[in-house]
C-alpha positions in Angstrom: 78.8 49.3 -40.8 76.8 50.7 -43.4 75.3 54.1 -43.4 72.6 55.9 -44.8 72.5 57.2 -48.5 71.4 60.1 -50.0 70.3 58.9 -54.1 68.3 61.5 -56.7 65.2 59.4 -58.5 65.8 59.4 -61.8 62.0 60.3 -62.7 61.1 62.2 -60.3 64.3 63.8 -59.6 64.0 63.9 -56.0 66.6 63.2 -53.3 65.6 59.4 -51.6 66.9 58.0 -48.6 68.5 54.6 -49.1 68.7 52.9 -45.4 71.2 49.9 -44.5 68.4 47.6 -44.2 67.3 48.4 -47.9 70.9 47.9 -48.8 71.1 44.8 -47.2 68.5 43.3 -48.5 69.5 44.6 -52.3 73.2 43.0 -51.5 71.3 39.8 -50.3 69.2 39.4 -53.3 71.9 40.3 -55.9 70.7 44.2 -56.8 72.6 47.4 -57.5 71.0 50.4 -56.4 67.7 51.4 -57.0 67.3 53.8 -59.6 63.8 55.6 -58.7 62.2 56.6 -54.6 59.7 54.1 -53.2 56.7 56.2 -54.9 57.9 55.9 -58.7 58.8 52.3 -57.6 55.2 51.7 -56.4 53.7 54.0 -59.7 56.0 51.4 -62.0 54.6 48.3 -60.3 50.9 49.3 -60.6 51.2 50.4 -64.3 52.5 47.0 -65.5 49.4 45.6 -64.3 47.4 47.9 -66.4 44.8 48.9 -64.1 45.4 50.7 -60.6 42.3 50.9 -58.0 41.5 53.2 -55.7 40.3 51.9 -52.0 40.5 53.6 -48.6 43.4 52.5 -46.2 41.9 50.5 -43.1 44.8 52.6 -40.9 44.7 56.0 -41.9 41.7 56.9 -44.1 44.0 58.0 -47.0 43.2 57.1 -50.2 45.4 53.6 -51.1 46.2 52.8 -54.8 46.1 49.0 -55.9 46.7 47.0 -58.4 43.5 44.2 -57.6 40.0 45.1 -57.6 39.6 45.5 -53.2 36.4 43.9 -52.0 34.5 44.9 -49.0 36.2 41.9 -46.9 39.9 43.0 -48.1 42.5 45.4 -46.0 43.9 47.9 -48.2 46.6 50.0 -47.0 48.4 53.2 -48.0 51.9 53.0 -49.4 52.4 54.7 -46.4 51.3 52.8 -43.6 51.6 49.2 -45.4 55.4 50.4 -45.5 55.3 50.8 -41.5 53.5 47.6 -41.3 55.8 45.3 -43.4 59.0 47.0 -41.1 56.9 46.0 -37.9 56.8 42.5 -39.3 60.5 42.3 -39.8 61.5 43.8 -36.8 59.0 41.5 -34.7 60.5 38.7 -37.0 64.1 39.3 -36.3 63.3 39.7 -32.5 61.4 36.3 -32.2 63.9 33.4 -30.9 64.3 30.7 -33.3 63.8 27.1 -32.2 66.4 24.3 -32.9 65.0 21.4 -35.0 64.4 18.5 -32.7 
């Protein structure tokens, strides 16, 4: 069984929790362990694009920072909340039955 880790960012210098899920998945694709917490992460992924935008988050009304130019018709979300979204998805996805191939 895996258990939870305790890792300090290396920008940031925070502590960052490191669930077995996120291990998993690192172990799955081939990683070692991440280096920075999910906000410098998120921070290094928007500067490579060059330009970070600023929409509100359709769940909570925070401010949401992304790397695309959000249009009136597009659902921007927190780090935040889109986080809690894309672990709803993999928990309903895990939790659906799978059908055999006919």
């Amino acid at each position: 069984m895996i258990s939870e880790k305790i890792l300090k960012c290396r920008e940031c210098g925070r502590d960052f929790l490191f669930t077995p899920e996120e291990q998993a998945f690192y172990a799955a694709k081939g990683y070692g362990r991440p280096r920075r917490c999910k906000d410098c992460r998120r921070a290094a992924r928007l500067s490579k694009t060059g330009r970070v935008y600023s929409g509100v988050c359709a769940a909570c009304g925070k401010e949401a920072r992304v790397g695309f130019r959000p249009s009136r018709e597009t659902l921007v979300y927190c780090g935040d909340c889109w986080a809690q979204i894309a672990a709803e998805r993999r928990s309903f996805k895990s939790a659906r039955p799978r059908q055999g191939r006919k």
